[in-house]
N, C-alpha and C positions, 0 to 999 in steps of 0.2 A: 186737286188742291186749288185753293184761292191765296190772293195775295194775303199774307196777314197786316200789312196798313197800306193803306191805299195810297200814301205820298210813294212808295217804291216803284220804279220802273224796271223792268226786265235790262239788266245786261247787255251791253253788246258784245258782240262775239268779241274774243279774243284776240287780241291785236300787240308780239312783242313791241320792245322799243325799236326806233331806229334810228339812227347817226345822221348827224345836219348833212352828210354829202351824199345818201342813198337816194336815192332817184325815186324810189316809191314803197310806200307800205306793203309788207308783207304781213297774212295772213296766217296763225295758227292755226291749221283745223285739225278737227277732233278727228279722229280715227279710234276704229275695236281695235281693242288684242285678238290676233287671232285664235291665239294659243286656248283659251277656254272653252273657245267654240268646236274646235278644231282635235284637240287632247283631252279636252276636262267632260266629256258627256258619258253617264255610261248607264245602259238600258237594265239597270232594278227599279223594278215597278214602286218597291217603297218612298223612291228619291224625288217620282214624278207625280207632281201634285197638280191638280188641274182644276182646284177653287180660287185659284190667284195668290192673296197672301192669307185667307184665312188660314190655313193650316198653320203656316208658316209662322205669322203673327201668333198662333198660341205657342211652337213650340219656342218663342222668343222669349216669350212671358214662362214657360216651362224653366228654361233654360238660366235665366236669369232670379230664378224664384230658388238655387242653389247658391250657398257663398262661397262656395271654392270659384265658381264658374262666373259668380258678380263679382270677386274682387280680382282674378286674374286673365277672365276675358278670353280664357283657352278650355280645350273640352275634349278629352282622351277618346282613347278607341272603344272602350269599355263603355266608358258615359255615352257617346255614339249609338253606341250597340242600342242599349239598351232605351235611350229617348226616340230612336226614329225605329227601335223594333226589326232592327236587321242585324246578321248575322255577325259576327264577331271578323270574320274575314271578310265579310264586305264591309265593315267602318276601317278596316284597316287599308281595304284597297281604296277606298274613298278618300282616305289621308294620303296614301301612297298617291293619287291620280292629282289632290289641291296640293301636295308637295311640287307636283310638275309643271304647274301653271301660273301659282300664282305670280304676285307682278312684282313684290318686295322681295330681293333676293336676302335680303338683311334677316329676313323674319325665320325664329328657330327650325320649325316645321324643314321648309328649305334648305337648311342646312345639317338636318338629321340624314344620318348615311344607313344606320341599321333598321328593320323595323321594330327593335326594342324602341329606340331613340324615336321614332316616328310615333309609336302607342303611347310614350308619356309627354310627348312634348303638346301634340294635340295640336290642334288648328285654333285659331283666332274665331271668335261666337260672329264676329258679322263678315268677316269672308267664306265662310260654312255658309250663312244666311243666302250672302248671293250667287254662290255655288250652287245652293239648293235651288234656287227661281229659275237659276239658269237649266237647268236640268230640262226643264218645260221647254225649252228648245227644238228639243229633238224629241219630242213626245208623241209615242205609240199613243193612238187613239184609240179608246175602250170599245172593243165589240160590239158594246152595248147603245154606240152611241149615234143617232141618228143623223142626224144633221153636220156630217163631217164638213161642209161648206162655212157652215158658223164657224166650227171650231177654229178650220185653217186659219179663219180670218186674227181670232184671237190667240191662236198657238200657230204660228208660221213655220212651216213645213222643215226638215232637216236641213236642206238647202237646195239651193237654186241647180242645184248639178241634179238633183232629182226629178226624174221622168225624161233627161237626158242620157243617163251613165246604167241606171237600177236595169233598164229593161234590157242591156247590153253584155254578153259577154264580151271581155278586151277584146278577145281578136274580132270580134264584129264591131267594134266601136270604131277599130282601126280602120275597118273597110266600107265603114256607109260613111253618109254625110253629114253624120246628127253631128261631128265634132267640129264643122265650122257653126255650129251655133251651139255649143260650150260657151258658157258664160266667163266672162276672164272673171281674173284675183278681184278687180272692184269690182264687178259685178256683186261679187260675195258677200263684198265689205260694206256693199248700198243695204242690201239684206240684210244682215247684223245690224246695221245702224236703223231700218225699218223698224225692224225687231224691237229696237229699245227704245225707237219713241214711243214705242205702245207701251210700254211695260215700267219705263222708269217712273212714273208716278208710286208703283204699288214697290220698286225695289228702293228706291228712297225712305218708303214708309217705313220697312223692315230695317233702317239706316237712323232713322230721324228719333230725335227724344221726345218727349210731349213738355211742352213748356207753361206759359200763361194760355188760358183758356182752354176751348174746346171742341174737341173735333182736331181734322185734318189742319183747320187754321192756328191751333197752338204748335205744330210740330215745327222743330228747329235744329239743324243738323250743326255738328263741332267739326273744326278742320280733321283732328284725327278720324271723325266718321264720314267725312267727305272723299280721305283719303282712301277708303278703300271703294271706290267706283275704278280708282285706279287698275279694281281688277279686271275691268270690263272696256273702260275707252282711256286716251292718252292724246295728249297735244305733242303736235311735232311741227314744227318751221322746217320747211325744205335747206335741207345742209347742216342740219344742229341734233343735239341728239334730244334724247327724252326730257320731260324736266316732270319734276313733281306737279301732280294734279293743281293743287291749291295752288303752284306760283303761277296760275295759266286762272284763276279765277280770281276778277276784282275784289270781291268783297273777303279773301284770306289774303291776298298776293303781299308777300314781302310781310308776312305777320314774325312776332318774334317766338322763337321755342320759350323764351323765358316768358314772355306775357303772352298765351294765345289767345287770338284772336274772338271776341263773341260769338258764337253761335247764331245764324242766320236761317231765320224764316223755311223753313222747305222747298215753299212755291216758287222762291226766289231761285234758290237755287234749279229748282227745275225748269223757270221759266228758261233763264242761261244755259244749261245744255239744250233744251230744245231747240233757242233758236242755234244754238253752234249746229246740235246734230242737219237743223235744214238748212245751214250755208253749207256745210260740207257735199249734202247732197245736191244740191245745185252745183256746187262746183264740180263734183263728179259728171254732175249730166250736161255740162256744158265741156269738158273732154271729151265724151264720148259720144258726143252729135256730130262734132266734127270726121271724127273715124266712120259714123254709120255714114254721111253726108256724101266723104271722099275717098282717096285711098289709103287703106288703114297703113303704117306703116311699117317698118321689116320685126317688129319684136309683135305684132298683132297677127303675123298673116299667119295660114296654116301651112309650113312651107313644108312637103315631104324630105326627109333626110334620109331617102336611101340609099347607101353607099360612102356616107359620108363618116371619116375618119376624126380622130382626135383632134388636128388643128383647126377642123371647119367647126364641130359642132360646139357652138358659142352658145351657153348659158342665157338665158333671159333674166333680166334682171329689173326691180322696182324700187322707187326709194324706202318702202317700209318692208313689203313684203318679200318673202324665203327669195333665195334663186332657183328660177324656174330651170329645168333640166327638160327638154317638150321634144317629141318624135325622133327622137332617134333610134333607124331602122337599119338593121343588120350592117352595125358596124361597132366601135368601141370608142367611150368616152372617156377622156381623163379627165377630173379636175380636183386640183391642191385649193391648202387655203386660199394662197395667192390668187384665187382665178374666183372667188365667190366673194359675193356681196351679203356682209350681214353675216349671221352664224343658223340659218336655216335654207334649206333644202328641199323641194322638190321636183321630185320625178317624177312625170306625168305622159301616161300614151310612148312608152317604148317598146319594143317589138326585135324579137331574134337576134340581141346589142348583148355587151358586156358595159356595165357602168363604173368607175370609178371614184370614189368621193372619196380621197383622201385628206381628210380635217378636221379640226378640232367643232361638233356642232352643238349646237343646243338642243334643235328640233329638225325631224328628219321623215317626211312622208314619199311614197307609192302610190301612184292611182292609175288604174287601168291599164296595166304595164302586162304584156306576156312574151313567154319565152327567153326572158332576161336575165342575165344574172347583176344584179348589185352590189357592191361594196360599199358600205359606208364605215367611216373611219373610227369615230368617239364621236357618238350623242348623248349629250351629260341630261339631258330630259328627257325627251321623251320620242320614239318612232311608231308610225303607224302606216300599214300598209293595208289599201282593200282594194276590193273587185279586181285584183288581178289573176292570172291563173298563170300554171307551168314556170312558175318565178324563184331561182335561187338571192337569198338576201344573206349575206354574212354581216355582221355588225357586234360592234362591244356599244351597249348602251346601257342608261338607268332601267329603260323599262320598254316595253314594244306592246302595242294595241294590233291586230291582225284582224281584218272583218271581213267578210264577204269574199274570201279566195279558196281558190280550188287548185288542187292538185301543187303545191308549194312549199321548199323546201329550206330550211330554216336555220343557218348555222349560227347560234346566238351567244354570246358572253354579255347575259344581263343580269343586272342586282336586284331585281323583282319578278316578281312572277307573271309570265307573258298571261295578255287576256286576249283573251279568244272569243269575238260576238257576229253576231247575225250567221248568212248562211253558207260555212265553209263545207269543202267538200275534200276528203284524200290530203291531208295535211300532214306534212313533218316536221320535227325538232330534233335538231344534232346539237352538241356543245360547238363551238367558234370553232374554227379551222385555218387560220390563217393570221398573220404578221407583217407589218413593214416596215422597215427601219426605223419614222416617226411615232409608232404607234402607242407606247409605253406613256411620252411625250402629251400627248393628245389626248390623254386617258387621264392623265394627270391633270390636265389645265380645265377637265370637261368634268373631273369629279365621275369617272364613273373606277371601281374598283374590283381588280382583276383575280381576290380572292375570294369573292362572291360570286355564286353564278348559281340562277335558279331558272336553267333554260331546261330543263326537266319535269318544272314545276307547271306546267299550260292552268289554268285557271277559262271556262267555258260560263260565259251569261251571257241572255238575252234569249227571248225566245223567237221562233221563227212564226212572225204575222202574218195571218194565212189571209189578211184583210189588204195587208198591203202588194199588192197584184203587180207592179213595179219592180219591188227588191226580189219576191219571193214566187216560183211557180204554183200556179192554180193547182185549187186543191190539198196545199199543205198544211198540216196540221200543227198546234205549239207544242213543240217539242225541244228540249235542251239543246243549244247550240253544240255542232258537232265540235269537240276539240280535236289535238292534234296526237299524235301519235311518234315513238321515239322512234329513229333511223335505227336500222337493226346496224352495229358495229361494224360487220363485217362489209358494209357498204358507206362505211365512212371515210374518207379521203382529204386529205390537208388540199388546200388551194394556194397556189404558190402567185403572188405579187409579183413581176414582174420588179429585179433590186432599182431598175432606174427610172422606177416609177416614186420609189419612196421617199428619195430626196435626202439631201444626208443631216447626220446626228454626231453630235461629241460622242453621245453613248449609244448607238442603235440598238433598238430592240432586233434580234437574235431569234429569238424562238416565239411562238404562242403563249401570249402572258394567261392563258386563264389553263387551270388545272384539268388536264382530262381523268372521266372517275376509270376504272378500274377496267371494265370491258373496253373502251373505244381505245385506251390507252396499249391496253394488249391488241387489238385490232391495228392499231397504227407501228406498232414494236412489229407483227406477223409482217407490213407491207416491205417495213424497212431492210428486215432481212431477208425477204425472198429476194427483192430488188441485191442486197450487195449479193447472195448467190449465185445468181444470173449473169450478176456484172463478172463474179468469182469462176465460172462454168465457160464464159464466154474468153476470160483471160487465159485461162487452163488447159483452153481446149488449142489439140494439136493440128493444124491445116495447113496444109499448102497456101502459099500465097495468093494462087486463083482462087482456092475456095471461100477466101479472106473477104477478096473480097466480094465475091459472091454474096456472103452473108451480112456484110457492112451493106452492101444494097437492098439484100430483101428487105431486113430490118428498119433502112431508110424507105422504101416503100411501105412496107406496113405503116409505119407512123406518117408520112403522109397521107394514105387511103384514111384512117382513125381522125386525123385535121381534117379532112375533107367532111369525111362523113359527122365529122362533129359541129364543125361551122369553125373550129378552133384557128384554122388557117387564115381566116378573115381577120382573126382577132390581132395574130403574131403579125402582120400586113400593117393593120392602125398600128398599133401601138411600136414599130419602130418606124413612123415617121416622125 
């Protein structure tokens, strides 16, 4: 794009007010959401367009060429369907995946609970639009395609953990030394913002009206079409919360709802994120020169945590990003709201540990985690877990993404149907199995509902790229992503919380809020009464006081030898300090 009148000057970045007694300006910078990058991508080939916006620009003009869709600016599942030519349950899970991400909690979509509500409420025509570019993200490169070195250059690769994490299974990432050079959380977020300086010319364009004149120099964007980049970048002052896009850009800042603001030029506006996006990345790269320079300090280093218990292992934490949860090795974690920063979550690189996340979250991710069991409490959006293996995950959430794990097993109370992509191996799904006092609490505040549950329902895309030699073993052929398989009943088992771990309630949740069906319910009635039998057999039964206690001892040994051999003894150890 070119300026469209030459007396305009490019913007200077962003800069709040300050009070006559602060001592110096502070700087807004722009930061991605991570959430779109990170939840919003999902491998159907129809979604990933790789001509830029020519596609995209017609089906805008498609789209717009209906008057349901020009006068109210929303677009069903059906309409979906059948404009991009995919299947009726993938425009549903595509609404289901922009219900999770987007940025406007306000907007209906958002707050539809059922998928009836989700199929007519429909998404907004230009957050679909930059849903759709985004897509190009994370884009399988056509077999057909030569010159993958171009393309990288113009489709930047999944991300920067890639050619780090793909060639590793967890318990080998655990034991070489690729994991001190893991890229941290900015690392990611330089990427992302790489990423859209190349790209935000042509996602503007898909944004911007055509006005006087012609070509790219008549396009002129409206605050309400500004506003939705919100779904991609955000301004934040260190210590303040989010604020709407437009009040963080000169040429809308402080406009009225009752007179809005004129519509400004494109290029203008594009000139103004660019230079934001490259002061932010400058100021990234002057952090983190000093860390390569000297010694990184105690929330950078790779400290091993083997042995270490609940009161040592301290959460990592960042002013935008999740709280990091990082090496914790054969021991158990707790942590409440009270102990997390923000309402997201990650677990990253834990090993032979039990984790606790007891809290109310929004987003809730897994990476290279084995032999773990996880709890996470209420995640009202979205969980996703990959490249781990031998990992039990219990969670009530809206929705769970699973990729690239093997051998893992799944106790779920979700209200959408789990998706299952890239190359799993030996997977299972059981309904929820577990309760804490706050839980009912936390389920409630996070919107997810406990008389839905389509943990039964696994849902399997993406195909396994026999081109990508990183994720996938030499040799493999595309073939349907393997999905998961149900827990046969009779090996299904409630997991019991620990009462003083849950924290107390006026009302405490009691039992497991989500309904078990028919078989795991009878499976769990068989446990209960074998157990009071035993207990019954064991009362009943006629002994001498020696043989008493004889048998109070074996009993107490056998269940010791069982903690032993289970790791379980490690676990009863943490968690009563």
């Amino acid at each position: 794009m070119t300026d469209a009148t030459t007396e305009q000057q490019p913007e200077p970045p962003a800069t709040p007010p300050t009070s006559s007694n602060s001592p110096s300006i502070t700087t807004a910078y722009i930061h991605t959401r991570r959430e779109p990058f990170e939840h919003g991508l999902l491998p159907i080939p129809k979604l990933i367009f790789s001509d830029g916006i020519q596609t995209l620009s017609q089906l805008k003009s498609t789209l717009f060429s209906s008057q349901p869709i020009a006068s109210t600016l929303r677009i069903n599942s059906e309409t979906l369907a059948s404009t991009l030519q995919i299947s009726l349950n993938h425009a549903r899970l595509l609404l289901e995946t922009l219900s999770a991400v987007l940025h406007d909690d306000s907007d209906p979509l958002v707050k539809a609970k059922t998928t009836q509500e989700i199929d007519s409420i429909g998404v907004n025509v230009f957050d679909l639009l930059v849903f759709l570019y985004l897509q190009s993200y994370k884009r399988l490169l056509p077999k057909s395609h030569k010159d993958s070195a171009s393309v990288a250059d113009v489709w930047p690769s999944t991300s920067v953990f890639d050619g780090v994490l793909s060639a590793l299974t967890p318990l080998q990432l655990v034991r070489s030394n690729s994991r001190r050079n893991m890229p941290s959380q900015t690392d990611e977020e330089a990427h992302q913002l790489s990423y859209l300086q190349k790209h935000l010319d042509n996602i503007l364009t898909l944004l911007a009206d055509s006005g006087e004149g012609e070509g790219n120099e008549s396009l002129v964007l409206s605050v309400d079409k500004f506003e939705h980049l919100g779904f991609l970048v955000y301004f934040e002052e260190k210590g303040s919360n989010r604020t709407p896009l437009s009040q963080n850009a000169p040429f809308f800042a402080n406009s009225d709802p009752d007179m809005p603001a004129v519509p400004v030029p494109a290029s203008q506006v594009l000139d103004w994120l660019l230079q934001n996006i490259s002061s932010t990345l400058e100021h990234i790269s002057e952090r983190v020169s000093p860390k390569e320079n000297g010694p990184s300090n105690a929330s950078d280093q790779d400290v091993p945590m083997v042995g270490i218990c609940t009161s040592s292992a301290k959460p990592l934490t960042s002013p935008r990003g999740p709280t990091l949860i990082e090496g914790i090795s054969k021991s158990s974690c707790v942590k409440k709201a009270s102990d997390l920063k923000g309402s997201s979550v990650k677990v990253v690189n834990c090993q032979e540990s039990v984790i606790y996340v007891l809290a109310p979250l929004r987003y809730a991710t897994v990476y290279g985690c084995s032999d773990t069991t996880i709890i996470f409490g209420a995640v009202g959006k979205a969980v996703k877990i990959e490249h781990c293996e031998r990992v039990h995950l219990i969670t009530a959430a809206k929705r769970i993404c699973i990729a690239n794990c093997r051998e893992c097993l799944f106790f779920l109370g979700v209200n959408q149907q789990p998706l299952i992509i890239g190359d799993n191996h030996k997977l299972q799904v059981a309904p929820y199995n577990t309760f804490y006092s706050q839980l009912e609490d936390h389920m409630n505040q996070v919107g997810v509902d406990p008389s839905i549950n389509r943990w039964d329902e696994p849902v399997a895309l993406g195909m396994v790229d026999s081109h990508d030699s990183l994720s996938h073993p030499a040799g493999a052929s595309d073939v349907q992503a393997e999905s998961a398989t149900c827990l046969d009943p009779d090996q299904y088992t409630e997991f019991l919380i620990p009462k003083w771990l849950g924290g107390e309630e006026a009302e405490p949740t009691k039992n497991n809020p989500f309904p078990l069906t028919d078989a795991y319910l009878a499976s769990q009635q068989r446990n209960h009464t074998n157990l009071e039998e035993v207990k019954q057999i064991l009362r009943e039964t006629q002994l001498e006081e020696i043989r008493k206690q004889e048998l109070s001892s074996a009993l107490h040994m056998c269940f010791k030898d069982w903690l032993l051999a289970s790791g379980n003894i490690r676990q009863l150890y943490c968690l009563q300090e």
